[in-house]
NUZALO-320408 format. One record per residue (C-alpha): residue number from 0; x, y, z. Coordinates in steps of 0.2 Angstrom, whole numbers. Layout:
N
num = NUM; x = X; y = Y; z = Z
...
end
This chain:
389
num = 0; x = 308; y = 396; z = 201
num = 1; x = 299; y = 413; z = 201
num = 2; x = 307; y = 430; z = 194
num = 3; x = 309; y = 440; z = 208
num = 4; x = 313; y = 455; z = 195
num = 5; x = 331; y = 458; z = 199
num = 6; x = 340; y = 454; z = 183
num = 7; x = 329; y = 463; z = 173
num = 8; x = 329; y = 479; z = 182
num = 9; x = 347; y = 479; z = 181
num = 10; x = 350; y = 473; z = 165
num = 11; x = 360; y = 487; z = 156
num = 12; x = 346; y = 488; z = 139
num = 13; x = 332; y = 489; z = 150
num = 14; x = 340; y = 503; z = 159
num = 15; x = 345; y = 514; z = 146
num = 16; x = 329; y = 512; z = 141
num = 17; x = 321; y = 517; z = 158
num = 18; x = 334; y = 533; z = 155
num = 19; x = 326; y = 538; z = 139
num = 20; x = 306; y = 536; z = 146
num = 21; x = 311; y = 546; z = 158
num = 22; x = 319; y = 558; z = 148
num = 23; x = 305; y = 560; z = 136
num = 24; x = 292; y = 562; z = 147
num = 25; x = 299; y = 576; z = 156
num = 26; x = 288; y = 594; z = 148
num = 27; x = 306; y = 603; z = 151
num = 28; x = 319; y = 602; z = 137
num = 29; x = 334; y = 593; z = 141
num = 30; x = 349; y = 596; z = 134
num = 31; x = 368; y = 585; z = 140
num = 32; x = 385; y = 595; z = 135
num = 33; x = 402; y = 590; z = 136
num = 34; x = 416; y = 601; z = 143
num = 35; x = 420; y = 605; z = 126
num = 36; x = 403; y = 614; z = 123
num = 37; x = 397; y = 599; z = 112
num = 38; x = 379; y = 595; z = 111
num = 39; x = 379; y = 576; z = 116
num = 40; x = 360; y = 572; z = 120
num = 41; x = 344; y = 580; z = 119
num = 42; x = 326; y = 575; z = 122
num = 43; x = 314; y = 580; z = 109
num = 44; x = 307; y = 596; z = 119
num = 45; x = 323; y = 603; z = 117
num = 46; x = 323; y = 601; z = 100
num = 47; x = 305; y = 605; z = 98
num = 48; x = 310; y = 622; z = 108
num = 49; x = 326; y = 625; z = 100
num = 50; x = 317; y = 619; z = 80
num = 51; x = 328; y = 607; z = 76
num = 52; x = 323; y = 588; z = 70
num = 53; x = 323; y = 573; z = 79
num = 54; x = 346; y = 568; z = 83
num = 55; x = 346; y = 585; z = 76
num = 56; x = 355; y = 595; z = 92
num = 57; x = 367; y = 582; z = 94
num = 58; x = 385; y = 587; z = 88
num = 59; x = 379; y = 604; z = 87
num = 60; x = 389; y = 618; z = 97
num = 61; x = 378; y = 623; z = 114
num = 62; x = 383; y = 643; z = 108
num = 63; x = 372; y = 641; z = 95
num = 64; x = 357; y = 639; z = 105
num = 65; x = 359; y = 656; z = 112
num = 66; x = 359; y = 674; z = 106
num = 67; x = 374; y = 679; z = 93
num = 68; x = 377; y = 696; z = 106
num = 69; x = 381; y = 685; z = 122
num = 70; x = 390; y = 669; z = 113
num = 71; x = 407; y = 673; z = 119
num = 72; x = 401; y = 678; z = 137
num = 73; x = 390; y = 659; z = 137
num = 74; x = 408; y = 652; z = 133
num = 75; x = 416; y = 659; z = 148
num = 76; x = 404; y = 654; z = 161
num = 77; x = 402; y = 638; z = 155
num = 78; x = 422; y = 631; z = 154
num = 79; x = 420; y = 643; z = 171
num = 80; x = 405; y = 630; z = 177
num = 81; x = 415; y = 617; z = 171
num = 82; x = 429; y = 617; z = 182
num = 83; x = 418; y = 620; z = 200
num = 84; x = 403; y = 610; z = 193
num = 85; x = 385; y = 612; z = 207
num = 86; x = 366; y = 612; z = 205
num = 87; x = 360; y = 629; z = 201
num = 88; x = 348; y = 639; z = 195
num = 89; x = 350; y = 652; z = 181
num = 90; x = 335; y = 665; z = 174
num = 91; x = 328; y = 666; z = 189
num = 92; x = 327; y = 687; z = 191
num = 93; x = 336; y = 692; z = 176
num = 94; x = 332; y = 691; z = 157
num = 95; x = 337; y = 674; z = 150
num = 96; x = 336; y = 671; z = 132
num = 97; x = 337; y = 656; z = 119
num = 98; x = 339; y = 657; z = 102
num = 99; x = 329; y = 647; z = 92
num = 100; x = 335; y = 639; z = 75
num = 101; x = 328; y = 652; z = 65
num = 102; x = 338; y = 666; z = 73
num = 103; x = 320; y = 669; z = 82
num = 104; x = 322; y = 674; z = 101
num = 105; x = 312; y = 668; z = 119
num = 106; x = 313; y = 670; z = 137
num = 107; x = 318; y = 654; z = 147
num = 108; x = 324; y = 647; z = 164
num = 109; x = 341; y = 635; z = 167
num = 110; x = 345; y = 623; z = 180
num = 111; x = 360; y = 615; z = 178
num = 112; x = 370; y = 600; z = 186
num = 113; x = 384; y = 590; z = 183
num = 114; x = 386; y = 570; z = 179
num = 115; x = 403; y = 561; z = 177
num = 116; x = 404; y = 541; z = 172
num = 117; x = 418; y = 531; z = 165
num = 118; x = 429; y = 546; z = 165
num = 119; x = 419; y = 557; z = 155
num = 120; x = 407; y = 571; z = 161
num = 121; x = 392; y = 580; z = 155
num = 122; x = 383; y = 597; z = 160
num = 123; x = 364; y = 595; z = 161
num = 124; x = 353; y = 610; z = 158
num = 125; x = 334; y = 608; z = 162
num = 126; x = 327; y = 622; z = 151
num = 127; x = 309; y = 629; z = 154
num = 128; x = 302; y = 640; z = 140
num = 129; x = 294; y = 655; z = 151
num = 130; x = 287; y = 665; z = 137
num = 131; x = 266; y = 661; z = 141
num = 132; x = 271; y = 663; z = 161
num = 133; x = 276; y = 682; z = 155
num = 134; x = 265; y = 685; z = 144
num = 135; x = 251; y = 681; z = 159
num = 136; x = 262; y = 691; z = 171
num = 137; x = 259; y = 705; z = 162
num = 138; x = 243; y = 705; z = 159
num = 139; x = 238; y = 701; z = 177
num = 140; x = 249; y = 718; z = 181
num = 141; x = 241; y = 726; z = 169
num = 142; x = 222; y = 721; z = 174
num = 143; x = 228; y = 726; z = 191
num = 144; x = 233; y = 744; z = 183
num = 145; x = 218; y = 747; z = 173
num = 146; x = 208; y = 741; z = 189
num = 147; x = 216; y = 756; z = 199
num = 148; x = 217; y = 768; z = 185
num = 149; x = 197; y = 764; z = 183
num = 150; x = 193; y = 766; z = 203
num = 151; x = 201; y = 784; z = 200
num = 152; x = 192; y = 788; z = 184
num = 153; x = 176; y = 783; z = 193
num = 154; x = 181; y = 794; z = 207
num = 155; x = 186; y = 810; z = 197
num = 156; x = 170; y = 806; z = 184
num = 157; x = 157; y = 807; z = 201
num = 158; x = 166; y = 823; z = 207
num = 159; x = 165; y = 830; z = 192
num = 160; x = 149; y = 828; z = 188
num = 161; x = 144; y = 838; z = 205
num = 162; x = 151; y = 851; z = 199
num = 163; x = 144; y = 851; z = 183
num = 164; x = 127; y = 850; z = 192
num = 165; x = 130; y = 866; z = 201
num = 166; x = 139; y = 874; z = 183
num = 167; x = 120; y = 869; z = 177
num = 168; x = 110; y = 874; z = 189
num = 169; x = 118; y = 893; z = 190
num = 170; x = 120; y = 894; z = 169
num = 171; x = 100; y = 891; z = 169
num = 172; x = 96; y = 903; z = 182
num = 173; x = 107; y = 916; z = 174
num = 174; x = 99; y = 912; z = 159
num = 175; x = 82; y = 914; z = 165
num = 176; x = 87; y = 934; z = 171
num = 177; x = 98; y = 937; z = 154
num = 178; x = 80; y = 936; z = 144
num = 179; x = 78; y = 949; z = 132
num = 180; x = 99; y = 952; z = 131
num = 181; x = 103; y = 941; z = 115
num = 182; x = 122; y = 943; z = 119
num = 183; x = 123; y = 939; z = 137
num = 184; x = 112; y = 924; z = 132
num = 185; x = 123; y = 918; z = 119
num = 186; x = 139; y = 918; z = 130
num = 187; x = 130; y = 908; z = 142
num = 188; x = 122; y = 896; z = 131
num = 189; x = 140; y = 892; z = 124
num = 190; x = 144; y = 890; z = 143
num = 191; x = 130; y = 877; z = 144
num = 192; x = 136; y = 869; z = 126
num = 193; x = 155; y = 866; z = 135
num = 194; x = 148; y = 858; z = 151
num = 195; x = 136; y = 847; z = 141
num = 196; x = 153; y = 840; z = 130
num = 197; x = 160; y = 839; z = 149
num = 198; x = 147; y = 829; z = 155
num = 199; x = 147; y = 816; z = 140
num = 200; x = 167; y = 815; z = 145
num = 201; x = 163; y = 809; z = 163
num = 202; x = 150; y = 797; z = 158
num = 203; x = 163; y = 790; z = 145
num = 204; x = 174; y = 791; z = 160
num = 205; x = 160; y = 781; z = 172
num = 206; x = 157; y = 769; z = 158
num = 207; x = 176; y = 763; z = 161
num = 208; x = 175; y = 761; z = 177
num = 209; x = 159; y = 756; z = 181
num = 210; x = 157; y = 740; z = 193
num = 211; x = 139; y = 740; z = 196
num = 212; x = 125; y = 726; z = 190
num = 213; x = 133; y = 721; z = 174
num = 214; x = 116; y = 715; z = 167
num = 215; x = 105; y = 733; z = 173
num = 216; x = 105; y = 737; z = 153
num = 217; x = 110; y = 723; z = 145
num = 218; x = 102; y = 712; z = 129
num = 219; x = 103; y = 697; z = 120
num = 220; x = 113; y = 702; z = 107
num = 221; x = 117; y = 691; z = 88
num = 222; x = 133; y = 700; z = 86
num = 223; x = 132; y = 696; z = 69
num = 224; x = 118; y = 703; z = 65
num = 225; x = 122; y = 720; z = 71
num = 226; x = 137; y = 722; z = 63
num = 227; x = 128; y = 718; z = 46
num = 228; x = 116; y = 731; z = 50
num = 229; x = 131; y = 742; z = 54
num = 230; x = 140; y = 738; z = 38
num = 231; x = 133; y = 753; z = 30
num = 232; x = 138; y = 766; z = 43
num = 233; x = 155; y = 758; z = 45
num = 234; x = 158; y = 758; z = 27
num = 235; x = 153; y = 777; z = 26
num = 236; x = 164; y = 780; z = 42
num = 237; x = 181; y = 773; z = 36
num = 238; x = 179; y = 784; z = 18
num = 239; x = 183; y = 779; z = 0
num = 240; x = 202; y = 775; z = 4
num = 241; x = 200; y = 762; z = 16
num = 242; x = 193; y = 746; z = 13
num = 243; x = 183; y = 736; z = 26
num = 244; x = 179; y = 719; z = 28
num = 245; x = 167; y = 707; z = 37
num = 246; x = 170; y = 689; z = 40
num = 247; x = 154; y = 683; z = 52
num = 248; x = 157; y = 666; z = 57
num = 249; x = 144; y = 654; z = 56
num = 250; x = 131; y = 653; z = 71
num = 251; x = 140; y = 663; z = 84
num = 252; x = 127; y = 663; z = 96
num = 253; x = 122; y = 678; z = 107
num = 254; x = 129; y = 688; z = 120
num = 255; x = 123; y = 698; z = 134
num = 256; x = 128; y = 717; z = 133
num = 257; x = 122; y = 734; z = 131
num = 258; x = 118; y = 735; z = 112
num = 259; x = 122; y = 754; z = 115
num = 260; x = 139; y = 752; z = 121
num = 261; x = 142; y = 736; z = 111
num = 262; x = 140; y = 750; z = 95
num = 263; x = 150; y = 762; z = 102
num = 264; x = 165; y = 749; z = 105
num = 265; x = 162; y = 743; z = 87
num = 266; x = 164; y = 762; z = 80
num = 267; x = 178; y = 766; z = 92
num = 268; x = 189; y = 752; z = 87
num = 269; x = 185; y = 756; z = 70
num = 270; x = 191; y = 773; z = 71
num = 271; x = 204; y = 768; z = 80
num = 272; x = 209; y = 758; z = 65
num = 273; x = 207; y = 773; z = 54
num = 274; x = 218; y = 784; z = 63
num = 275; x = 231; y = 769; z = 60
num = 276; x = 228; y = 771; z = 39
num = 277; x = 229; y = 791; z = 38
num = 278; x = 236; y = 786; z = 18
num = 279; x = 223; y = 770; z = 17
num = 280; x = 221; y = 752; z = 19
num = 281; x = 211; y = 739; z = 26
num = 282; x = 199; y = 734; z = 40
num = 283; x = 195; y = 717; z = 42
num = 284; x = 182; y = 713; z = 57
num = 285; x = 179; y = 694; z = 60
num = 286; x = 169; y = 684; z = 74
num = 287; x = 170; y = 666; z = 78
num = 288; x = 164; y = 655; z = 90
num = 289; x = 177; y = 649; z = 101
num = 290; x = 180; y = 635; z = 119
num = 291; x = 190; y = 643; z = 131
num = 292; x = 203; y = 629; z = 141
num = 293; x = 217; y = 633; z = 153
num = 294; x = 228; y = 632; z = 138
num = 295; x = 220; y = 646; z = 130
num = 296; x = 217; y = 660; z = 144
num = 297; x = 233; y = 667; z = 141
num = 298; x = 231; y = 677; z = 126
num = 299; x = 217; y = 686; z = 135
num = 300; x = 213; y = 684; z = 155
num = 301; x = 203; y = 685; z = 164
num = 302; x = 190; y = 672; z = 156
num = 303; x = 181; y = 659; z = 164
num = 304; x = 183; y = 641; z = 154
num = 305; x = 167; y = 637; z = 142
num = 306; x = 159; y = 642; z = 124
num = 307; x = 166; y = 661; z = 120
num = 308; x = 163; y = 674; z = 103
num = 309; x = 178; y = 680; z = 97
num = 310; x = 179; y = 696; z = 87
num = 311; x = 194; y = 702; z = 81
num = 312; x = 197; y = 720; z = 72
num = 313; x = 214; y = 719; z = 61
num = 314; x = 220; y = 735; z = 52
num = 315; x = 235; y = 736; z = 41
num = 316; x = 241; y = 754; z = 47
num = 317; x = 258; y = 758; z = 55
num = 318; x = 255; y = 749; z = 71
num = 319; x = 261; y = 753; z = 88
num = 320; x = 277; y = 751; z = 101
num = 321; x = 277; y = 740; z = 116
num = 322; x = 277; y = 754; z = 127
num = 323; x = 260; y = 764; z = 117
num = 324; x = 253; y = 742; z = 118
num = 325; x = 254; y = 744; z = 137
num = 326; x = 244; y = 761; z = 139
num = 327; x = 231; y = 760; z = 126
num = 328; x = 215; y = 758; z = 136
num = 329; x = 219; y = 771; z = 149
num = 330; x = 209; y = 785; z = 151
num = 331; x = 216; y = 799; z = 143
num = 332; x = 230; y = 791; z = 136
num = 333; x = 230; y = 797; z = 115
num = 334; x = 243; y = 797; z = 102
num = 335; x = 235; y = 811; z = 94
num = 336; x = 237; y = 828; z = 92
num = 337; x = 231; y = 841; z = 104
num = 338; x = 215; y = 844; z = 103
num = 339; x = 212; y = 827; z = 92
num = 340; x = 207; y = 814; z = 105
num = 341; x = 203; y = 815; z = 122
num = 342; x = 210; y = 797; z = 124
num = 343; x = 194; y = 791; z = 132
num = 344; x = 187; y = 780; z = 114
num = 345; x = 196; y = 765; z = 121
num = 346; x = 195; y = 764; z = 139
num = 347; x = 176; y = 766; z = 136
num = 348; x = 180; y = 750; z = 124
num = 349; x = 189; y = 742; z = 139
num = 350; x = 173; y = 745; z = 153
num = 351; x = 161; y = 738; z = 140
num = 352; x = 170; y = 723; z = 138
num = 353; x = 174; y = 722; z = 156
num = 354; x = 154; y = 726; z = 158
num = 355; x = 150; y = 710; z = 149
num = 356; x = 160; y = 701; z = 157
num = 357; x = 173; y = 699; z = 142
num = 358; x = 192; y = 701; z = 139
num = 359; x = 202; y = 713; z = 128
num = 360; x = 218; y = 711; z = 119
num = 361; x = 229; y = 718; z = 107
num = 362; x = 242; y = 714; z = 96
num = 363; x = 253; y = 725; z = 83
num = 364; x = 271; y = 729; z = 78
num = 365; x = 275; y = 742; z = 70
num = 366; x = 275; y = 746; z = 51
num = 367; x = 264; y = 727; z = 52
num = 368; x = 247; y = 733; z = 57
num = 369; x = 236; y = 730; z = 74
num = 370; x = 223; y = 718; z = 80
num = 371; x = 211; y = 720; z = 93
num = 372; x = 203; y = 704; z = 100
num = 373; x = 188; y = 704; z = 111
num = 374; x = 179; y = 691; z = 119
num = 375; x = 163; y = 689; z = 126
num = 376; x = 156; y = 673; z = 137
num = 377; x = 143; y = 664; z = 127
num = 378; x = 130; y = 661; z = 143
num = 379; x = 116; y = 650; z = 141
num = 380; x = 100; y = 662; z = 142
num = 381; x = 90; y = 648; z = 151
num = 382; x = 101; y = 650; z = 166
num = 383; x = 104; y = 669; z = 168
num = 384; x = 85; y = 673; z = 166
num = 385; x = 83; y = 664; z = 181
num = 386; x = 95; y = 674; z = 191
num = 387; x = 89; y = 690; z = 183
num = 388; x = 70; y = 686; z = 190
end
């Protein structure tokens, strides 16, 4: 007689076990809580999210997977959710957060529902650790903002420099007649002196926003081996109280990029470092070879999948706030003193990068140092000459 299946599938083992497959598989933590707010089951993403060891959660209190500050508010709404029990959604708009067994904090998202069998019940929360979707948030809002704030500078840099032009022509002309009047001469000659550093700030300015050919001054570049033939002249730029460091990985490869602006944004994120070590301390500067997947374009958008340098720049100065984090590469922006900074040495690091094609990050917290990762698209020289002929 043939086995149509039925008795199997509705054998009480093989069900449970169906349950706990099911349960497994999900990439959502998944946590059941009785009325009392005791942890009765969790897969192991929840645990994985939470910290806790496999049958760890269980028995637990559910209060203790959320912040110390809103334990006694969690408590209310949940014997409130108890008694008028529905699917909903919770973190959706406002700021959600889990505490981790380490006392440690993240963002997340909760849908809840309700089960009740053989006279007992159970809250279900589906949990979705949102931390990398808000970390790519906001670096998409903020590519957007430096993308406008770049269109601007581009703007005000072209003005700007028609002005200058004019400010040139009539100081050289006024020069011309002044001949022979050593004081006159001077005072424009200083005149002259001011618009030159002005027109070196607008094409700092135009090298941030620039958006034309991205290859018009660009080389193939061993980043490796510049920074050894830098070493000297970093060394002599940070002084005698800090210490600076290169790790070169092996074999890098080489990128495409304007070796002059690839050594100014070596010099300006070194500086930026010493500013950060006013009593000393250390620069490290490494490089690495690196694959880009989808899992990895979050710490730095926007890049394209495939072979990468990575090199990082790691101070161990005071560090900086979130909010300071957010501005850092915008024109103008400076933490400096008047008169210190014109606040344009990292957003010409930021249209260097974006010239070649590469992303920028930064990482700090105060008191803890900072680190600068930049990453350049390792292109195979093969196939670009032939789009460059």
């Amino acid at each position: 007689m043939a086995d149509n299946g039925t008795d199997f599938l509705s054998d009480d083992r093989f069900a449970a076990a169906q349950f706990r497959a099911l349960l497994e598989s999900t990439s959502q933590g998944i946590i059941g809580v009785s009325r009392n707010g005791t942890i009765q089951m969790a897969n192991r993403k929840a645990e994985a999210l939470f910290g806790y060891g496999p049958g760890e959660l269980k028995g637990e209190r559910i209060e203790s997977l959320v912040p110390e500050r809103v334990r006694h508010i969690h408590a209310e709404q949940r014997e409130q959710y108890a008694a008028n029990p529905y699917a909903r959604s919770m973190g959706l708009g406002i700021e959600l957060m889990g505490r981790r067994r380490d006392g440690t904090e993240f963002p997340l998202e909760i849908s809840l529902n309700h089960v009740s069998a053989g006279g007992q019940s159970l809250t279900i929360s589906l949990i979705t650790d949102t931390t990398q979707r808000i970390e790519i948030q906001n670096q998409i809002r903020q590519a957007h903002k430096m993308e406008a704030v770049g269109q601007l500078a581009g703007s005000i840099a072209h003005e700007f420099n028609n002005l200058l032009t004019v400010i040139f022509g009539y100081t050289g002309m006024a020069m011309d007649l002044a001949r022979g009047e050593s004081d006159l001469c001077g005072m424009l000659q200083e005149i002259s002196n001011v618009a030159y550093r002005a027109a070196s700030l607008t094409e700092r300015l135009l090298a941030f926003s620039r958006s034309g050919a991205p290859f018009a001054k660009s080389e193939w570049i061993d980043l490796n081996e510049l920074l050894s033939r830098m070493y000297i002249l970093l060394c002599k730029l940070v002084g005698a109280k800090i210490e600076i460091t290169l790790n070169l990985g092996d074999d890098v490869g080489e990128i495409l990029a304007d070796p002059l602006q690839l050594t100014d944004l070596i010099v300006n994120l070194t500086r930026n470092a010493i500013d950060a070590m006013p009593r000393g301390g250390r620069v490290v500067i490494e490089t690495a070879s690196i694959e880009i997947d989808e899992s990895y374009t979050h710490l730095a958008l926007p890049l394209n999948p495939g072979p990468h340098v990575l090199m990082t720049v790691t101070d161990t100065g005071k560090g900086m706030t979130p909010a300071v984090q957010e501005r850092i590469f915008e024109p103008f922006f400076t933490t400096k003193e008047a008169g210190k900074g014109s606040g344009l040495g990292l957003s010409t690091v930021y249209g260097t990068v974006k010239d070649a094609g590469g992303a920028i990050s930064v990482s700090s917290q105060l008191g803890h140092g900072t680190t600068f990762r930049v990453i350049f698209p390792l292109i195979a020289q093969t196939g670009l000459a032939g789009q460059q002929s």
